[in-house]
Every structure is written in structure tokens, then in C-alpha cells.
C-alpha positions as CSV (number, residue, x, y, z in Angstrom):
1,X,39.4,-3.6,-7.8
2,X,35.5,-2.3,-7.3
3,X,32.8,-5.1,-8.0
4,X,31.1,-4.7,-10.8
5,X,27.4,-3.1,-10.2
6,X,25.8,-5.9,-12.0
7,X,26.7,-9.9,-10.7
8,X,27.9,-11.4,-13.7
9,X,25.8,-14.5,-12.7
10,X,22.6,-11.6,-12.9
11,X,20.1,-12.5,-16.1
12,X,19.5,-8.8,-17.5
13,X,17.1,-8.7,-20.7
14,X,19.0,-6.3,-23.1
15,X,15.6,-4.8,-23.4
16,X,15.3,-3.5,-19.7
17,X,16.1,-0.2,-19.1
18,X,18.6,0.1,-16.1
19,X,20.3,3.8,-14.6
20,X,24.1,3.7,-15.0
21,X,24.1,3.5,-11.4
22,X,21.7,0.8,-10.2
23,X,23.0,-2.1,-8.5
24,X,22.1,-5.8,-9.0
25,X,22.8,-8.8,-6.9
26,X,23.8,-12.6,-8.2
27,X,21.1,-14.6,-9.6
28,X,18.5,-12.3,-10.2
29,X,16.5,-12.1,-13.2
30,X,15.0,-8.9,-14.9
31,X,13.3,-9.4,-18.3
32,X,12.3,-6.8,-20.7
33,X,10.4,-4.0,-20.2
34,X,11.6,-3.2,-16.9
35,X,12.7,0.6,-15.8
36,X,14.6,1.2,-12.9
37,X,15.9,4.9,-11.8
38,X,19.0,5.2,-10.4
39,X,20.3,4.8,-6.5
40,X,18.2,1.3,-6.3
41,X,19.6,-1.5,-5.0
42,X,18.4,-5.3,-6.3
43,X,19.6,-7.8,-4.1
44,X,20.0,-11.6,-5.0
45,X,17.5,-14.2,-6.1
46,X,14.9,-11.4,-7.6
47,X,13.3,-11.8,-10.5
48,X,11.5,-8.7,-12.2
49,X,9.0,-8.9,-15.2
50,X,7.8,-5.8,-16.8
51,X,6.1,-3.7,-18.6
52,X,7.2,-2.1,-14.7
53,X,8.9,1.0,-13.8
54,X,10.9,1.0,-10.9
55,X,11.8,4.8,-9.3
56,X,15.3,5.7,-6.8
57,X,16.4,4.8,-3.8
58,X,14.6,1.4,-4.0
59,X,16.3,-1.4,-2.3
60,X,14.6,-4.6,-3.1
61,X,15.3,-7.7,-1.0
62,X,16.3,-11.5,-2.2
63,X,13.2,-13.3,-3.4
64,X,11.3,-10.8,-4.2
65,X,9.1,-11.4,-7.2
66,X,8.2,-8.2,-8.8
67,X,5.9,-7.0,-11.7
68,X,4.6,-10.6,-12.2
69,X,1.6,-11.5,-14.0
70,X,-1.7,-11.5,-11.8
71,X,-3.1,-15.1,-11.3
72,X,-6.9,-13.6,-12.0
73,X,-8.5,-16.3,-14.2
74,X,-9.6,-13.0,-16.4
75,X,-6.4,-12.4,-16.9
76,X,-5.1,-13.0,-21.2
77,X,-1.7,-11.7,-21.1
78,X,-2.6,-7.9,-21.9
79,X,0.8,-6.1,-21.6
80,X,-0.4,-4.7,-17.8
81,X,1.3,-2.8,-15.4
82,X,3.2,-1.8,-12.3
83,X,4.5,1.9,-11.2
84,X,6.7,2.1,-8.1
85,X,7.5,5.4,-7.2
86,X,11.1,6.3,-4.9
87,X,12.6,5.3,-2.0
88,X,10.8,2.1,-1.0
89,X,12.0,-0.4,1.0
90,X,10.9,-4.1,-0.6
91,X,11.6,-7.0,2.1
92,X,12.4,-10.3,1.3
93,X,9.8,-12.9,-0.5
94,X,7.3,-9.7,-1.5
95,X,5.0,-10.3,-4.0
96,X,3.5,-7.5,-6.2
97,X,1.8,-8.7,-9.3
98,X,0.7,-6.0,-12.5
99,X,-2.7,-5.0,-12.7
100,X,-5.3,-6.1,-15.5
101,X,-7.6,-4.4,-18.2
102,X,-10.5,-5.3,-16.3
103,X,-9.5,-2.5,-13.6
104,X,-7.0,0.5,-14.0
105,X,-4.4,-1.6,-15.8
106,X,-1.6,-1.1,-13.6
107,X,-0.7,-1.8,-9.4
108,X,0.4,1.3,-8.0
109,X,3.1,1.3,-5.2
110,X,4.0,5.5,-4.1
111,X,7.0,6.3,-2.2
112,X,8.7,6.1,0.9
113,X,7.1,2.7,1.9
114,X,8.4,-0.1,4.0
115,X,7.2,-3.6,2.7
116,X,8.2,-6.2,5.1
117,X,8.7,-10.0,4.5
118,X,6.2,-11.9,2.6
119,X,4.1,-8.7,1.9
120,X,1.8,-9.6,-1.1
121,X,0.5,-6.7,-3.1
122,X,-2.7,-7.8,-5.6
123,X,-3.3,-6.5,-9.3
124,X,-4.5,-3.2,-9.8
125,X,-4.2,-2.4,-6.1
126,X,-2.8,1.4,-5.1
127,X,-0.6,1.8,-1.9
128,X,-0.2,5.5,-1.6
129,X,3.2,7.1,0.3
130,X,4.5,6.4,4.2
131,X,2.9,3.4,5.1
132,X,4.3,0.1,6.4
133,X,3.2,-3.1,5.7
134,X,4.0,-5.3,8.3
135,X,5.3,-9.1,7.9
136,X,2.8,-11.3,5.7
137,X,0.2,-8.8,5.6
138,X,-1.9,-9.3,2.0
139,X,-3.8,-7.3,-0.2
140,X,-6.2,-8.8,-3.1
141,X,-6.9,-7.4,-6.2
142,X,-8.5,-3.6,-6.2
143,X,-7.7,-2.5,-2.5
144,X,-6.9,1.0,-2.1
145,X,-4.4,2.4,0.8
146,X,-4.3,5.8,1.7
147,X,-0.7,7.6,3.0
148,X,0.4,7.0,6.1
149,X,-1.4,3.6,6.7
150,X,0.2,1.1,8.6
151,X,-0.8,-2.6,8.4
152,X,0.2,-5.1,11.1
153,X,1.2,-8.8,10.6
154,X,-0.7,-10.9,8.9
155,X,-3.2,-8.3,7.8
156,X,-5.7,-9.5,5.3
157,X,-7.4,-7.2,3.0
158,X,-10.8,-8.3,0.3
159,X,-10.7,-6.8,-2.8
160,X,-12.0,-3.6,-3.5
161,X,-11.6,-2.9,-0.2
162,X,-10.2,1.2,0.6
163,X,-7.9,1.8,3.8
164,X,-7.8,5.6,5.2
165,X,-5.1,7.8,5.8
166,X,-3.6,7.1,8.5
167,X,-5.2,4.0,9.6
168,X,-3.7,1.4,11.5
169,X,-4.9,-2.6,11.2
170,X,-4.2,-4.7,14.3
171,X,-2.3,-8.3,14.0
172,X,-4.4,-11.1,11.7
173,X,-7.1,-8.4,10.9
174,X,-9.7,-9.4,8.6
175,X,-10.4,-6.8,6.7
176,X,-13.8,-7.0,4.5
177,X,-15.2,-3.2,4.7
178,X,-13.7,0.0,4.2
179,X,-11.6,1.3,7.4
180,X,-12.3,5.1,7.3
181,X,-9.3,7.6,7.5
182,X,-7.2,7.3,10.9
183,X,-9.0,4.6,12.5
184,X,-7.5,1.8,14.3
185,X,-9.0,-1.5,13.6
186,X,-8.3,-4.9,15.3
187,X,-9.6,-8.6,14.8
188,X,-11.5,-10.8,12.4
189,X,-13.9,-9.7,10.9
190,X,-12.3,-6.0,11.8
191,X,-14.3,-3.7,13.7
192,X,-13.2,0.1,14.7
193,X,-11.7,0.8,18.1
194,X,-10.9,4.0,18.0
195,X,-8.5,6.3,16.0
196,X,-5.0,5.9,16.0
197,X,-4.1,7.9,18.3
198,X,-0.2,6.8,19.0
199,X,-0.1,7.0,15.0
200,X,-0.9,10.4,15.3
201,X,1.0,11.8,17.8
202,X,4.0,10.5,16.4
203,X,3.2,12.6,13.0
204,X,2.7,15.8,14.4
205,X,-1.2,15.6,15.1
206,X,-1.6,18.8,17.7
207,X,-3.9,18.2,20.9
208,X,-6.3,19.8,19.4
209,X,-6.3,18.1,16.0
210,X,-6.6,14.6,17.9
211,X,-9.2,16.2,20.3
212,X,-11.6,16.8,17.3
213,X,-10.7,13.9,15.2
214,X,-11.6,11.8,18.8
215,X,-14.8,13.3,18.7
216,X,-15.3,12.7,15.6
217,X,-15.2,9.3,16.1
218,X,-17.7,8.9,18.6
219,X,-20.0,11.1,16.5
220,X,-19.8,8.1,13.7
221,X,-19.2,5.0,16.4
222,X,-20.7,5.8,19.7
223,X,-23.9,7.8,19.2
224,X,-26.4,5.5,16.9
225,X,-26.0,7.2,13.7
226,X,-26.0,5.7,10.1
227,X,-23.1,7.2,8.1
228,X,-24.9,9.7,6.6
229,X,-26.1,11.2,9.2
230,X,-22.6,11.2,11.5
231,X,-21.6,12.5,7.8
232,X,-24.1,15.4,8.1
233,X,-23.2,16.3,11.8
234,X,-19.5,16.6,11.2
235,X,-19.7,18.7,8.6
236,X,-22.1,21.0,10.6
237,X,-19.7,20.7,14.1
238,X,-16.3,20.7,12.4
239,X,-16.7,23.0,9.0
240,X,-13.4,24.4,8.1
241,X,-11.7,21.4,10.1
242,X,-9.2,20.4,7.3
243,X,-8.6,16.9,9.1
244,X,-12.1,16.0,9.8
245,X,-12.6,17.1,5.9
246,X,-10.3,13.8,5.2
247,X,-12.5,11.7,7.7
248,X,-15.4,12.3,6.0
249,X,-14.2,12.3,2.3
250,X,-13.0,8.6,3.4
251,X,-16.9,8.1,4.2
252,X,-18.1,9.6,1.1
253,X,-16.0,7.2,-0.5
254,X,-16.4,4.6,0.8
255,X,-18.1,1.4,-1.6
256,X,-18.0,-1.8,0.3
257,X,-19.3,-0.2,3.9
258,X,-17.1,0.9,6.4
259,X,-16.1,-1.2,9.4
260,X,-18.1,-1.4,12.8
């Protein structure tokens, strides 16, 4: 006899919206306004609070809490928040929290993402698609993360802060600037090393592609330049460059500074 898909000891909120085929461990809680596609997996000892929408191929890990309100002291109970795209992998003990109405309303999580244990997600942050999120790393509220980033242990991000495609953050980085797009960044405060070269490599990056990205770098790092000048001479030495073009749109948009 096949076990049922939901434990009966699971606490399901008749008002959550659950594909026929989503599975649901014992103990775990999901209140009301909760979506989940189908082909995710919810393990034990999770509790889910909505309004969130949950995509497939999900598997979420015991303890998890996700879609909880955010703890800002702004926060009034406003119906906020979070979107969690397909085919993410959520350790055990995450934390994600919703977003509030003083910011975009809602935490963003894309797909294809590893969040390891004790990974804490902020309010109205946005992880974009690919990256990993390595054990205990933490984001506050408003942090941006482009695809493909990859945080180490114990990573710890200020608010507001943006992270670059591609970037890579060493163990216990403190980050409190913006890391531009496919740097690598290590120690506290952080401070730029050089790109992430390994990173790169591993995703297809041709010899040339690195080569000019490696220059890159030393035109903004290594040669005395405020940003908007290495800005200006990258555009002139690289135009057409698509991968550069994502360097420096990381600069443009940067808010907080970028990290030396």
C-alpha cells in the first residue's frame, strides 16, 4: 500500500493551494495562501506562511521556515510576498522571510538554486538563477544577487547591497559594497581579488572571454582609476565585448560603492 503524499500528522490550511502531486512530510505546517507547483518535495518539520508561491521540482529540507513575516520594525502586517521560481534546492534550517511595502513587496528566490543549511534570505531581497549559497551565509533586507553567484560559508551581506553575475564571496566575507559582476571577493570588510576565474572556466568562459574580462579587471583595480573613468576606458577598449558589457552595467549600477 503507497504512503499517502501528504503525512497525516502534516497541518495543511484548506486555503493553500497544493499540485495533486506535491509531496509533504510529517509535522509540517502550511497555512493559507501558499501555492506550490507540482514535482516539489516538503520534508518534515517545515512550516510555510503565505501569501507565497512556490514553483516545481522544489525540495525543501526539515526546518525550514518559509515565507515568514520579516522582523523589520516597519513592518504592519501588509499581506507581503515571496516568489520562488523551479527547481531549487532548500537545505535544512533556511530562513526566507516575505518582503515589505516599504521596498518591492515581495523576496524573490529564481530557479535552479542550491540553499545550503542555515541560509537566511532577508525581505524584499532578489536571488536571481544558478547560484549557491553556501552553509550559514546571510543576506539582510534589499540585497540583490545576480545568476550564477556563488556565496561561501558564513557570507554576510548589508542591505541594499547588489552581488554580480557570477561573483564568488570567500568564507566569513563581510560584504558592505557592491561586488561587481564576476569578481572574487574574500575577507572582512571584503575587498576584490580578482575575477573568478575557476568559476568561469567551469561555465564555459573561452580563453579569450577570461583573457578580456582579466584585463578588465586590472583596468578598474590595478591602474588608479575612479570607476568612472575604468568605466569610460572599457567601453572604449572592449566595445562590442558582450561580457565586459555585463561588468560594466554592474558598475553603472552599482548604489552603495563597489568593493576595493
Amino acid at each position: 500500500m503507497s504512503e499517502p503524499l501528504i503525512h497525516p500528522s502534516a497541518l495543511v490550511d484548506p486555503r493553500a493551494e497544493l499540485a495533486e502531486d506535491v509531496k509533504v512530510g510529517p509535522f509540517t505546517v502550511i497555512g493559507p495562501d501558499v501555492q506550490i507547483d507540482s514535482g516539489t518535495v516538503v520534508e518534515s518539520h517545515v512550516v510555510l506562511k503565505g501569501p507565497t508561491s512556490i514553483g516545481k521540482d522544489n525540495h525543501i529540507y526539515q526546518f525550514s521556515s518559509v515565507g515568514e513575516d520579516t522582523p523589520d520594525l516597519k513592518y504592519n502586517g501588509e499581506p507581503t510576498k515571496l516568489l520562488i521560481g523551479d527547481r531549487n534546492i532548500i537545505r535544512e534550517g533556511v530562513t526566507l522571510h516575505r518582503g515589505t511595502v516599504q521596498d518591492r513587496g515581495e523576496t524573490v528566490i529564481g530557479s535552479d538554486n542550491l540553499l545550503m543549511a542555515y541560509v537566511h534570505i532577508g525581505h524584499d531581497s532578489v536571488v536571481g538563477d544558478h547560484c549557491i549559497l553556501v552553509n550559514n551565509a546571510a543576506l539582510a533586507g534589499h540585497v540583490i544577487v545576480g545568476d550564477w553567484a556563488i556565496l561561501s560559508g558564513f557570507t554576510l551581506v548589508h542591505q541594499f547591497c547588489k552581488i554580480g553575475a557570477h561573483a564568488f564571496t570567500g568564507m566569513g566575507a563581510a560584504v558592505g559594497k557592491d561586488i561587481p559582476a564576476y569578481m572574487m571577493v574574500t575577507g572582512a570588510p571584503a575587498a576584490a581579488r580578482n575575477i573568478n576565474m575557476e568559476g568561469l572556466k567551469r561555465r564555459g568562459f573561452s580563453k579569450d572571454e577570461i583573457s578580456r574580462l582579466t584585463s578588465a579587471f586590472k583596468i578598474l583595480y590595478r591602474r588608479g582609476y575612479t570607476v568612472d573613468e575604468a568605466i569610460s576606458v572599457m567601453k572604449r577598449e572592449y566595445a562590442g565585448c558582450d561580457k565586459v558589457a555585463v561588468l560594466i552595467a554592474s558598475l553603472e549600477s552599482a548604489s552603495r560603492g563597489i568593493v576595493r
